[in-house]
Backbone as ProteinMPNN parsed JSONL, in Angstrom:
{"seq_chain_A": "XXXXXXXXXXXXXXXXXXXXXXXXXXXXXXXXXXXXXXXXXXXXXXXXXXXXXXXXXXXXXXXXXXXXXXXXXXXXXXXXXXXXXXXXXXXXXXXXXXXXXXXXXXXXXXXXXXXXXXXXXXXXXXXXXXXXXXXXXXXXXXXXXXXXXXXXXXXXXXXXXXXXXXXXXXXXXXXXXXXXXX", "coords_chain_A": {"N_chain_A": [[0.826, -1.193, 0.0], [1.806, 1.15, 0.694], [4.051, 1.671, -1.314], [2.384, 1.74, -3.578], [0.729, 4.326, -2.639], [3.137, 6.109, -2.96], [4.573, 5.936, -5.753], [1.832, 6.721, -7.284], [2.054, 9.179, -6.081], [4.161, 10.41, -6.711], [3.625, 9.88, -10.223], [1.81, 11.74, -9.845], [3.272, 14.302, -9.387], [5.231, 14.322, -11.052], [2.857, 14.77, -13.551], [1.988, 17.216, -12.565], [4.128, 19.185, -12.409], [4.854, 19.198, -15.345], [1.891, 20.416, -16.177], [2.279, 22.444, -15.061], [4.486, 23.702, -16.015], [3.776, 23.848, -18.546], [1.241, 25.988, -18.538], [2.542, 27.892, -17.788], [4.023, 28.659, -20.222], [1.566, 29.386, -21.312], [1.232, 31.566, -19.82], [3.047, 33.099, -20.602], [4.052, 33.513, -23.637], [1.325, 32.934, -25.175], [0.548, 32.867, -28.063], [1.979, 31.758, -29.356], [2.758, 29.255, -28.031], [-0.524, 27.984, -28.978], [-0.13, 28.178, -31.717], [1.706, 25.977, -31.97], [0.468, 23.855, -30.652], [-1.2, 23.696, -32.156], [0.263, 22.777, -34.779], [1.342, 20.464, -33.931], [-0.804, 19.031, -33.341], [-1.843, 18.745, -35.921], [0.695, 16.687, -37.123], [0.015, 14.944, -36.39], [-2.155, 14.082, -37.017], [-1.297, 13.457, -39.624], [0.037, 11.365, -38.838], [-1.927, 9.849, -37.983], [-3.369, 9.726, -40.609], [-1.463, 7.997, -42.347], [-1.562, 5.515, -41.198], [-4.037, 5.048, -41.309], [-4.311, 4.622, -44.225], [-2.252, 2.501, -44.623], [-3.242, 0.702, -43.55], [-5.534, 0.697, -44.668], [-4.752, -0.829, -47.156], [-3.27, -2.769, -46.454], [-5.206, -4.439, -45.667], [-7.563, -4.871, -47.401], [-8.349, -6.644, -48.829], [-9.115, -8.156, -46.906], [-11.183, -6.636, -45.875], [-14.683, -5.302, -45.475], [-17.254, -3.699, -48.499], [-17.739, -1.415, -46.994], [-15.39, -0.308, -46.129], [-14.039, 2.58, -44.959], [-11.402, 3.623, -44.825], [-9.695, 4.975, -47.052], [-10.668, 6.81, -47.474], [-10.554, 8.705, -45.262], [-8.544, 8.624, -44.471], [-7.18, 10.554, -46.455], [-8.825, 12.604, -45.819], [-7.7, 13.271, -43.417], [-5.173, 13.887, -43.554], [-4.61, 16.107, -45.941], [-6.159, 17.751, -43.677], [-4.626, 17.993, -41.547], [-2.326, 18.623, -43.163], [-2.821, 21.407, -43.848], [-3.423, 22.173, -40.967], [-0.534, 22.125, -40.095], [0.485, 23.528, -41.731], [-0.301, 26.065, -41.828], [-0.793, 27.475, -39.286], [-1.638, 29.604, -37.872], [-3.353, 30.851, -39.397], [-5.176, 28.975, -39.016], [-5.91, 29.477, -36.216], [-7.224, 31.609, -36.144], [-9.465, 30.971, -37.808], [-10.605, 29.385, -36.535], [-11.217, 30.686, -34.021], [-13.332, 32.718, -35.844], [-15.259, 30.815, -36.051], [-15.896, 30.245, -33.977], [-16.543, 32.705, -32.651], [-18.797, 33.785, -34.342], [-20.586, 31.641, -33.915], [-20.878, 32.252, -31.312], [-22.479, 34.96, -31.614], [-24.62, 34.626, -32.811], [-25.465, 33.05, -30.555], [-25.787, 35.355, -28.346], [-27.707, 36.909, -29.905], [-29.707, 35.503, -29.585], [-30.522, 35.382, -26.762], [-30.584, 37.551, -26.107], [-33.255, 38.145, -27.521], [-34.64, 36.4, -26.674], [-34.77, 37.57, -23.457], [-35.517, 39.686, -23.586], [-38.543, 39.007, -24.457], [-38.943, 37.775, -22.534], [-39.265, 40.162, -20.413], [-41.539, 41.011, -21.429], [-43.488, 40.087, -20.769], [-43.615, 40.429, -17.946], [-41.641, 38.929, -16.184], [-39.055, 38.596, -13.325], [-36.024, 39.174, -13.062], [-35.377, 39.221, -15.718], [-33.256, 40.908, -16.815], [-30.977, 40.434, -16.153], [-30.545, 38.264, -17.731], [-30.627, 39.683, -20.113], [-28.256, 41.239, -19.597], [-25.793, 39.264, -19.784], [-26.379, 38.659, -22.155], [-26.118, 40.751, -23.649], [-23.158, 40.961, -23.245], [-21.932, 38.551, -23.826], [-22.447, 38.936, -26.651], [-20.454, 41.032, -26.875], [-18.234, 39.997, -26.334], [-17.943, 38.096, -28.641], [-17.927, 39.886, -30.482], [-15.495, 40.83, -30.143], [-13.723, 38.823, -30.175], [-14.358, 38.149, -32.914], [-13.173, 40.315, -34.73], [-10.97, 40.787, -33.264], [-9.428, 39.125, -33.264], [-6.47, 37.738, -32.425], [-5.547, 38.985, -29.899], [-8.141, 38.855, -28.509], [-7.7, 35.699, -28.064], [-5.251, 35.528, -27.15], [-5.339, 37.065, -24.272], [-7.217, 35.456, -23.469], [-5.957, 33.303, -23.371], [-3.773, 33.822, -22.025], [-5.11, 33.865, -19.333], [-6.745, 31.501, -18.834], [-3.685, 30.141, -18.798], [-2.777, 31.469, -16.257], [-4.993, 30.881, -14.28], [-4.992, 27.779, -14.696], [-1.599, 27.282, -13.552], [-1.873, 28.376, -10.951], [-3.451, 25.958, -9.872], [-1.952, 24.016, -10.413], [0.628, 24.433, -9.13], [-1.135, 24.152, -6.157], [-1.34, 21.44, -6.598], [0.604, 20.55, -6.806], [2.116, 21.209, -4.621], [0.404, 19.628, -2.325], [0.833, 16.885, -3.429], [3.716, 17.202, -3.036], [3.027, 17.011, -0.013], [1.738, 14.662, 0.429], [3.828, 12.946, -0.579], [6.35, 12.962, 1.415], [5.529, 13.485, 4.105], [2.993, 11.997, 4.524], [3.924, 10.32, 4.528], [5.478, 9.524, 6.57], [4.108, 8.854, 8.446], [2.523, 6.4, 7.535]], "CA_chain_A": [[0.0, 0.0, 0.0], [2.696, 2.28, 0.865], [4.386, 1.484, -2.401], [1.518, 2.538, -4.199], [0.685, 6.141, -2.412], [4.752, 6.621, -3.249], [4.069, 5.478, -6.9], [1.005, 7.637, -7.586], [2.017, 10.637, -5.593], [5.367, 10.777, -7.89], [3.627, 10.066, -10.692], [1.023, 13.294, -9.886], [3.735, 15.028, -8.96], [5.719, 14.902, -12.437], [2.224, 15.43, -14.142], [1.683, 18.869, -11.982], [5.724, 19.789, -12.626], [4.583, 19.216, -16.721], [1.053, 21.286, -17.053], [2.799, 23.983, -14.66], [5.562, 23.882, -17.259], [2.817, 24.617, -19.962], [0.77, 26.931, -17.792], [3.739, 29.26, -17.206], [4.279, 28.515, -21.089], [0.586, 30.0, -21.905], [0.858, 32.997, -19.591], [4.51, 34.098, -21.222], [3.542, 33.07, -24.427], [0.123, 32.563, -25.398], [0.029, 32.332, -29.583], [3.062, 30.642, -29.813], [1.763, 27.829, -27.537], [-1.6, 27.607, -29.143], [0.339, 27.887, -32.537], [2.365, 24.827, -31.676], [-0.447, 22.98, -30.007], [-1.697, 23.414, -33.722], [1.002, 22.073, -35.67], [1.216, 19.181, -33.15], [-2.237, 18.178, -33.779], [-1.281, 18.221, -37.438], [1.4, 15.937, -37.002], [-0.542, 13.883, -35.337], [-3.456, 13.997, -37.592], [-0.852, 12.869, -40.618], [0.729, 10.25, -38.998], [-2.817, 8.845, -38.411], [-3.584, 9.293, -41.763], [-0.313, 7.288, -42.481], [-1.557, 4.626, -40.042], [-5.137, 4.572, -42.098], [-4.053, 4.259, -45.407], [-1.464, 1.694, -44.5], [-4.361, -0.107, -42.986], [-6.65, 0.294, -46.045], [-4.096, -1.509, -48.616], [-3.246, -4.104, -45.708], [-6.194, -5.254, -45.066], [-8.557, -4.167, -48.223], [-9.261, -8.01, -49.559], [-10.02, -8.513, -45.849], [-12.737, -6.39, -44.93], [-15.984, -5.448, -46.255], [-17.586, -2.764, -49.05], [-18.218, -0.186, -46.139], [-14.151, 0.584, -45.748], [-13.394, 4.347, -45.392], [-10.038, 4.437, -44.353], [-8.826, 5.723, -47.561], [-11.156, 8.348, -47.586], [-10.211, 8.996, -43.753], [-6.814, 8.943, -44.516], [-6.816, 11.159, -47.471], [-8.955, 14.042, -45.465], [-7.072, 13.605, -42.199], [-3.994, 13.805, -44.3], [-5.36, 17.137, -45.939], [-6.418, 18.662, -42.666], [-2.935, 18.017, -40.869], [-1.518, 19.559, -44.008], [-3.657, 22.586, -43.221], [-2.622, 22.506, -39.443], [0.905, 22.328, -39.654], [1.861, 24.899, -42.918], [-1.208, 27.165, -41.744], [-1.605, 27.321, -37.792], [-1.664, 31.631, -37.699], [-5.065, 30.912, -39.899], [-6.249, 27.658, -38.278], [-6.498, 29.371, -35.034], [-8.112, 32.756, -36.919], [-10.99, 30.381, -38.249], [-11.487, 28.906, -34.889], [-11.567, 32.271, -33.548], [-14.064, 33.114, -36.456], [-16.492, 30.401, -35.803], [-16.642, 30.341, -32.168], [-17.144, 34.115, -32.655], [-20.155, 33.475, -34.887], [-21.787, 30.735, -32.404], [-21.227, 33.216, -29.604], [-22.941, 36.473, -32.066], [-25.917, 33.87, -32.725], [-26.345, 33.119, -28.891], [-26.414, 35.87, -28.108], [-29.088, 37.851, -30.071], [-30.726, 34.406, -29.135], [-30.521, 35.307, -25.676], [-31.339, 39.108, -25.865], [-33.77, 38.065, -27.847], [-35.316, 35.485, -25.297], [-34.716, 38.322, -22.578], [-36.618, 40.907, -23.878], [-39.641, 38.352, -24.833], [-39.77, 37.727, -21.018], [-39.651, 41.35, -20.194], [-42.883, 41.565, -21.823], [-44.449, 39.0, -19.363], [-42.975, 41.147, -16.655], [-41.098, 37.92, -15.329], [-38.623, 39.24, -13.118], [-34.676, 38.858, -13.669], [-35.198, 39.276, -17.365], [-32.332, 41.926, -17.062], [-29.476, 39.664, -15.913], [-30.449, 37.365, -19.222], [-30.149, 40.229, -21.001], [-26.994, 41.632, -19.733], [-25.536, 38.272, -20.024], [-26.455, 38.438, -23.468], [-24.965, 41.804, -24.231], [-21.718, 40.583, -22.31], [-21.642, 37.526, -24.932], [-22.262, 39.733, -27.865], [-19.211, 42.004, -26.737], [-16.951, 39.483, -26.362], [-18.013, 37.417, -29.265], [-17.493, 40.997, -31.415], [-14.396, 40.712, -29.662], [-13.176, 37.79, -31.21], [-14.496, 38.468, -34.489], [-12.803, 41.572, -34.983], [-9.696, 41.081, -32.504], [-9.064, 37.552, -33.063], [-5.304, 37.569, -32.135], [-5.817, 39.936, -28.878], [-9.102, 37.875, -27.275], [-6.948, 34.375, -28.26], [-3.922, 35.925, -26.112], [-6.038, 37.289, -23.35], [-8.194, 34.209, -22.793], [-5.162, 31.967, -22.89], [-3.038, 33.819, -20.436], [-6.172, 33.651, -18.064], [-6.188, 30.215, -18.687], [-2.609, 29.58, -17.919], [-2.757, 31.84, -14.677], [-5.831, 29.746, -13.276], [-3.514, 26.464, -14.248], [-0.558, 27.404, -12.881], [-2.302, 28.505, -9.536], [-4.138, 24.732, -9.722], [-0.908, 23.067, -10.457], [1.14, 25.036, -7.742], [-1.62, 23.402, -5.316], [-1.015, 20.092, -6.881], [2.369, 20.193, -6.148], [2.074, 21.383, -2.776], [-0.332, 18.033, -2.082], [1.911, 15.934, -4.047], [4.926, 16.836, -1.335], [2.743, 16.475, 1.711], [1.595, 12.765, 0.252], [5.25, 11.8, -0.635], [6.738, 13.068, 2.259], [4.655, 14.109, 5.146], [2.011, 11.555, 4.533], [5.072, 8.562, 4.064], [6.274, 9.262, 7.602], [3.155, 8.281, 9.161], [2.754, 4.891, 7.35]], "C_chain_A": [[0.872, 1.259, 0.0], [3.439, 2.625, -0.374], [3.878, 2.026, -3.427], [1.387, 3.769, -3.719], [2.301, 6.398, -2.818], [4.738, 7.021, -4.866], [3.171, 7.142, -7.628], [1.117, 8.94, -7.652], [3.036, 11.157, -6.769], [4.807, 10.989, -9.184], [2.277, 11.726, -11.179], [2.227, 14.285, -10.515], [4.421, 15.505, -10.846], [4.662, 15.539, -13.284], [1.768, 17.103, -13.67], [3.182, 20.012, -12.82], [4.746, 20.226, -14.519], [3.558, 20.306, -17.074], [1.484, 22.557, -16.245], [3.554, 24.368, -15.745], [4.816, 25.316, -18.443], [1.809, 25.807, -19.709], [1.133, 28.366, -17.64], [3.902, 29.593, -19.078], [2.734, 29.423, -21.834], [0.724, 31.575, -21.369], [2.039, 33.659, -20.804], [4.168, 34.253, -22.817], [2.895, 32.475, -25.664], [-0.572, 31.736, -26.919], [0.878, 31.32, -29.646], [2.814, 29.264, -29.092], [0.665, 27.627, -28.339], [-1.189, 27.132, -30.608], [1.123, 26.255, -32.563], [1.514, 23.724, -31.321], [-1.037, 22.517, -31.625], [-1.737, 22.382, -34.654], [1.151, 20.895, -34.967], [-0.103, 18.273, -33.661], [-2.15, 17.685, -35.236], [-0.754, 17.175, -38.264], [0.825, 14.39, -36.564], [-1.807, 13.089, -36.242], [-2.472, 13.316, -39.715], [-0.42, 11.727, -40.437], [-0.433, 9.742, -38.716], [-3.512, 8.585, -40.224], [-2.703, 7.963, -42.931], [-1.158, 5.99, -42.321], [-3.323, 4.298, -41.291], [-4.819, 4.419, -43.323], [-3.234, 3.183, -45.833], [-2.657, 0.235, -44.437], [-5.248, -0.898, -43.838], [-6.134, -1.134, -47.011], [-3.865, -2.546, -48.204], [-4.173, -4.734, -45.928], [-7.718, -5.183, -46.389], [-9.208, -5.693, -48.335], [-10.21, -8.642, -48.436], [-11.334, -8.037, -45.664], [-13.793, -5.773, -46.277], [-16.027, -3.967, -46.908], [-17.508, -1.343, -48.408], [-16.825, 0.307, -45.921], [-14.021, 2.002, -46.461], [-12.22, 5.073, -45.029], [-9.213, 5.596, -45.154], [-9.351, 6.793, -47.444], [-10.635, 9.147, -46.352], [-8.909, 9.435, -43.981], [-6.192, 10.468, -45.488], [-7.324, 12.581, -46.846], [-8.459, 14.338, -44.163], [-5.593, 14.167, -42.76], [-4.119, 15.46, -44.832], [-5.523, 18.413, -44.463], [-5.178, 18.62, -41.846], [-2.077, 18.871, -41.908], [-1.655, 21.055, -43.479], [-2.761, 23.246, -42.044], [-1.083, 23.077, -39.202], [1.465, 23.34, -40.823], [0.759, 26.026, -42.227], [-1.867, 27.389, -40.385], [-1.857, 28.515, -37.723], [-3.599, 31.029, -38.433], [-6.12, 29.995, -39.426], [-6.943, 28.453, -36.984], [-7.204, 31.016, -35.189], [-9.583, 32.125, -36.976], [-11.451, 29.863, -37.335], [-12.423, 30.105, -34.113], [-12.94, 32.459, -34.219], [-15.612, 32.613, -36.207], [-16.687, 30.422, -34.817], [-16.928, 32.069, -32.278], [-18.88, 34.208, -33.852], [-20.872, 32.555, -34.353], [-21.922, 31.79, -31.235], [-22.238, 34.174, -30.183], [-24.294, 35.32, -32.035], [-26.649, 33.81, -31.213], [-26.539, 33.895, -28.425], [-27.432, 36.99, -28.098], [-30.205, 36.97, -29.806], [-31.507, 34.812, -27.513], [-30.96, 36.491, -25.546], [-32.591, 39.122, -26.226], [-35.205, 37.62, -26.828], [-35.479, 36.607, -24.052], [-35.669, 39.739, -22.209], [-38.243, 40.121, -23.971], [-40.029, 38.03, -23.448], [-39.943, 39.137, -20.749], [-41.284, 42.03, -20.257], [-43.932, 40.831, -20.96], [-43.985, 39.428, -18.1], [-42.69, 39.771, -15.673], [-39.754, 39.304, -14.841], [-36.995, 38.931, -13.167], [-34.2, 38.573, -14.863], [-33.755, 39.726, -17.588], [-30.846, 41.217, -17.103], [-29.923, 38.409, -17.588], [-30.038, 38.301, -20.548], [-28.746, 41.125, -20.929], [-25.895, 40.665, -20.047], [-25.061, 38.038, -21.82], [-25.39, 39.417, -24.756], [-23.497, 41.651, -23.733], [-20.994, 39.788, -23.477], [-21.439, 38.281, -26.295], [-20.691, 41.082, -27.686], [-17.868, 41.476, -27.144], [-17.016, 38.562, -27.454], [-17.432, 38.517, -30.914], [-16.073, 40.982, -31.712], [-13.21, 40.054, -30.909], [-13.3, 37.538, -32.601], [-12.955, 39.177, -34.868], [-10.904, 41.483, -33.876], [-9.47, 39.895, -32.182], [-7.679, 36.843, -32.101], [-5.196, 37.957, -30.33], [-6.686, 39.0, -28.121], [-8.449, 36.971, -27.324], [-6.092, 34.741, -27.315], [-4.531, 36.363, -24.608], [-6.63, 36.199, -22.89], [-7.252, 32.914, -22.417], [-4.296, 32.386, -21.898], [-3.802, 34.102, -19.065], [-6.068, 32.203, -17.978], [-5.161, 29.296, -18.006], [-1.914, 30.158, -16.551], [-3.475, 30.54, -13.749], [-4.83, 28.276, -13.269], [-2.469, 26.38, -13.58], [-0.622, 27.419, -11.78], [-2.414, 26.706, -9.313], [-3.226, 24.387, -9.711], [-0.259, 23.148, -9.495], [0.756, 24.258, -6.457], [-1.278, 22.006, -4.871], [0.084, 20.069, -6.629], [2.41, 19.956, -4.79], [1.564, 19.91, -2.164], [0.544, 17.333, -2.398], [2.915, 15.678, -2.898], [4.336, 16.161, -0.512], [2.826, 15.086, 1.042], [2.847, 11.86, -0.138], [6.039, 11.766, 0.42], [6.032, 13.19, 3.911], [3.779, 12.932, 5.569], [2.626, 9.763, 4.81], [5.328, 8.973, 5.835], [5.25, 8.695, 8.351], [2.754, 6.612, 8.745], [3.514, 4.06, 7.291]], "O_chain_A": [[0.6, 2.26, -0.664], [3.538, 3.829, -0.616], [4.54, 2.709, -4.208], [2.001, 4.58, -4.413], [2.305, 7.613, -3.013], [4.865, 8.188, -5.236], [3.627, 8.149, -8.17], [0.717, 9.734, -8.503], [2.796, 12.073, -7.556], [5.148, 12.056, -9.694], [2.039, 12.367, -12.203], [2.246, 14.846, -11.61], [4.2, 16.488, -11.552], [4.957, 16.6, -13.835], [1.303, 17.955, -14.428], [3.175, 21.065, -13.458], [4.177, 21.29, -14.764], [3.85, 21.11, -17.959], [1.121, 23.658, -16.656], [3.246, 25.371, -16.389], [4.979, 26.47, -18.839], [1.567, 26.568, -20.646], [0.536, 29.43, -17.471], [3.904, 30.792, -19.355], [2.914, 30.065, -22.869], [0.475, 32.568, -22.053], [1.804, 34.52, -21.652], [4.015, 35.43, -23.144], [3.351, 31.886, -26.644], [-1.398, 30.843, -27.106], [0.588, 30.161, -29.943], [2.693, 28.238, -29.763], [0.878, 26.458, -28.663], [-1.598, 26.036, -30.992], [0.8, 25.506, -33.485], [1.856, 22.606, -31.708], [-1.229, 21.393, -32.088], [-2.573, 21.623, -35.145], [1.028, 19.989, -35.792], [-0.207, 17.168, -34.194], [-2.336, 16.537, -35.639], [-1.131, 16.746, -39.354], [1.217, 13.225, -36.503], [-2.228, 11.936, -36.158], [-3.101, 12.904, -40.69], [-0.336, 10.924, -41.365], [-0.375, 8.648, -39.276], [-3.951, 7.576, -40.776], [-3.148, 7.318, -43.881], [-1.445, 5.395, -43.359], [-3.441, 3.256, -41.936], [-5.553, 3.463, -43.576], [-3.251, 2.789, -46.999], [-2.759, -0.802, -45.093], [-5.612, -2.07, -43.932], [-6.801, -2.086, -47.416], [-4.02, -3.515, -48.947], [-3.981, -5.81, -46.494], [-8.839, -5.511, -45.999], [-10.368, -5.926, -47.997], [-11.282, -9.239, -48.533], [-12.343, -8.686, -45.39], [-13.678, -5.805, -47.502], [-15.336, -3.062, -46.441], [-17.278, -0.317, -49.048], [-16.828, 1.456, -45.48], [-13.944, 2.43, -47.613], [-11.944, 6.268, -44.918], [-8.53, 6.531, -44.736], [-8.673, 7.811, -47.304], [-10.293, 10.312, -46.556], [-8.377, 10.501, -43.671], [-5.194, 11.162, -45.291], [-6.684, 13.606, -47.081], [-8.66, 15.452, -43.678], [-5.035, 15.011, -42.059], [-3.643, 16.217, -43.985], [-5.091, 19.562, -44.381], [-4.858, 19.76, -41.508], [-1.247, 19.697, -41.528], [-0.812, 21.702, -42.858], [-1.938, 24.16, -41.992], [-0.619, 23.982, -38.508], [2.593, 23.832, -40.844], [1.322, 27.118, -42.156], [-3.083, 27.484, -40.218], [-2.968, 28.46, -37.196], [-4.671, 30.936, -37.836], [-7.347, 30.085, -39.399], [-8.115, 28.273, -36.656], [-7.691, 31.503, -34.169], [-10.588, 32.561, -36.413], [-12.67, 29.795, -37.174], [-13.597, 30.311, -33.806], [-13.882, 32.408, -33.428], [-16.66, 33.256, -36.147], [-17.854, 30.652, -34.498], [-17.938, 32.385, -31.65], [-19.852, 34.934, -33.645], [-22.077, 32.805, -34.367], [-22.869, 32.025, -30.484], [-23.104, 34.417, -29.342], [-24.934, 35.326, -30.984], [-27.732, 34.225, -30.799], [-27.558, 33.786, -27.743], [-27.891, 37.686, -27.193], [-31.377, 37.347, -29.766], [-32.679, 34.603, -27.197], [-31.892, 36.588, -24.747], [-33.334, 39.88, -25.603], [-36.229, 38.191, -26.453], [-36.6, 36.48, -23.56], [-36.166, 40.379, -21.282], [-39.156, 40.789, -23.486], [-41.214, 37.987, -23.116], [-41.135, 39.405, -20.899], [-41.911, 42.9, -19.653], [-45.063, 41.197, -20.639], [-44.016, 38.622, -17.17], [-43.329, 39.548, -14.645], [-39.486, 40.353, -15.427], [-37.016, 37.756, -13.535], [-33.167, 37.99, -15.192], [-33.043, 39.118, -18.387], [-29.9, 41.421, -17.864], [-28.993, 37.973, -18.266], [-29.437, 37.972, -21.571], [-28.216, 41.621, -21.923], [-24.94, 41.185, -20.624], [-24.095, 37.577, -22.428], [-24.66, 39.245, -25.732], [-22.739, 42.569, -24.044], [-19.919, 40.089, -23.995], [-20.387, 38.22, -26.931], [-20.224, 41.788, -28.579], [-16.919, 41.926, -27.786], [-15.967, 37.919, -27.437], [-16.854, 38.149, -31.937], [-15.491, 41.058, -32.794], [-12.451, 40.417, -31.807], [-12.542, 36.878, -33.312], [-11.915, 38.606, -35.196], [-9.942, 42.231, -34.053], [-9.312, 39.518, -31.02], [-7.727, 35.86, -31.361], [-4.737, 37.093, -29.583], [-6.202, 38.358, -27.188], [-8.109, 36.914, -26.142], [-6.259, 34.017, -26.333], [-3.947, 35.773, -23.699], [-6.498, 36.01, -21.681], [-7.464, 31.966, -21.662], [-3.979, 31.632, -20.978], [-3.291, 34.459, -18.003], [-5.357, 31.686, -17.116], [-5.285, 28.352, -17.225], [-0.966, 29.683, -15.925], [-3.001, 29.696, -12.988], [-4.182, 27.802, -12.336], [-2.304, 25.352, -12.923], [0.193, 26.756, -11.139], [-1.539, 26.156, -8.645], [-3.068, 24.141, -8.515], [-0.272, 22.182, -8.732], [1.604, 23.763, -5.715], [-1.053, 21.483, -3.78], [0.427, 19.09, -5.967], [2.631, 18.979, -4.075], [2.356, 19.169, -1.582], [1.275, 17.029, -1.456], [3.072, 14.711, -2.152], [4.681, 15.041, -0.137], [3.865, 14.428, 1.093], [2.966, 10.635, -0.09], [6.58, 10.681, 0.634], [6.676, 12.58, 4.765], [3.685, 12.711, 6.776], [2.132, 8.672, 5.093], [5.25, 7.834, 6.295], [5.694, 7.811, 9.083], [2.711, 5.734, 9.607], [3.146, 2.899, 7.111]]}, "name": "protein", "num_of_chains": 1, "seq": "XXXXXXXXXXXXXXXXXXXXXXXXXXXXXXXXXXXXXXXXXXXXXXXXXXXXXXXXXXXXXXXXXXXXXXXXXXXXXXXXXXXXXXXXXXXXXXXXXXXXXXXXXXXXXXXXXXXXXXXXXXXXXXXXXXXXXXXXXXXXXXXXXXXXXXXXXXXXXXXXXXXXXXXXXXXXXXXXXXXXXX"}
């Protein structure tokens, strides 16, 4: 038993050391992490395409009419291309559409806010400031894609870093502190 809490705690402990790493790595930063996180995925998203197309030609006489690896392979292959020559625009068009889901919700929501208003329900107002809050920051990101992306990720890697910090702290007591008693 003791073996194990030793075990575990260590292996917390390196995972806390690691997303502090990256934490500290978002506040300082922010694009160039998310940029990288990008091209990673990219990489990642070719060598499965690799891995499916290998698959397809292996195994084609084997399996049945319904195989879509090549197709899988050919648009994962494609979209990793994308990722890794074009991360500055990948994480633009992210930006773009989550800024057009947010502008939708919330004339959805002002919308909805005002329609109670008229039924004099009462806390309409907080649905609709809510709403105009969303529409600000969804403008935001339209229009200041680079700027909200950098802002939201070195909030991000503050709150982590704090959380990890914790995790550390725990980590000690349970390798040390927590070992002298058992």
């Amino acid at each position: 038993m003791e073996n194990y809490f030793k075990k575990s705690s260590l292996i917390s402990l390196i995972l806390s050391v690691v997303i502090f790493v990256i934490a500290a790595s978002l506040i300082v930063a922010p694009i160039s992490v998310a940029s990288n996180l990008v091209v990673t995925l990219g990489y990642v998203l070719i060598a499965a395409a690799v891995s499916h197309c290998l698959s397809y030609f292996l195994t084609r006489n084997e399996t049945n009419l319904l195989n879509f690896e090549l197709a899988q392979s050919i648009l994962s292959l494609i979209l990793g291309f994308v990722l890794v020559f074009n991360p500055t625009g990948t994480i633009t068009a992210i930006a773009a559409f989550v800024g057009i889901y947010l502008i939708v919700n919330s004339v959805f929501k002002i919308q909805l806010s005002l329609n109670i208003a008229t039924k004099k329900v009462n806390k309409w107002g907080v649905l609709l400031a809510a709403g105009i809050i969303e529409l600000v920051f969804a403008l935001l990101l339209m229009f200041m894609p680079f700027q909200t992306i950098r802002f939201l990720l070195m909030i991000v890697g503050s709150f982590l870093a704090i959380t990890q910090l914790f995790d550390i702290y725990s980590d000690f007591f349970v390798l040390y502190r927590l070992n002298e008693k058992l």
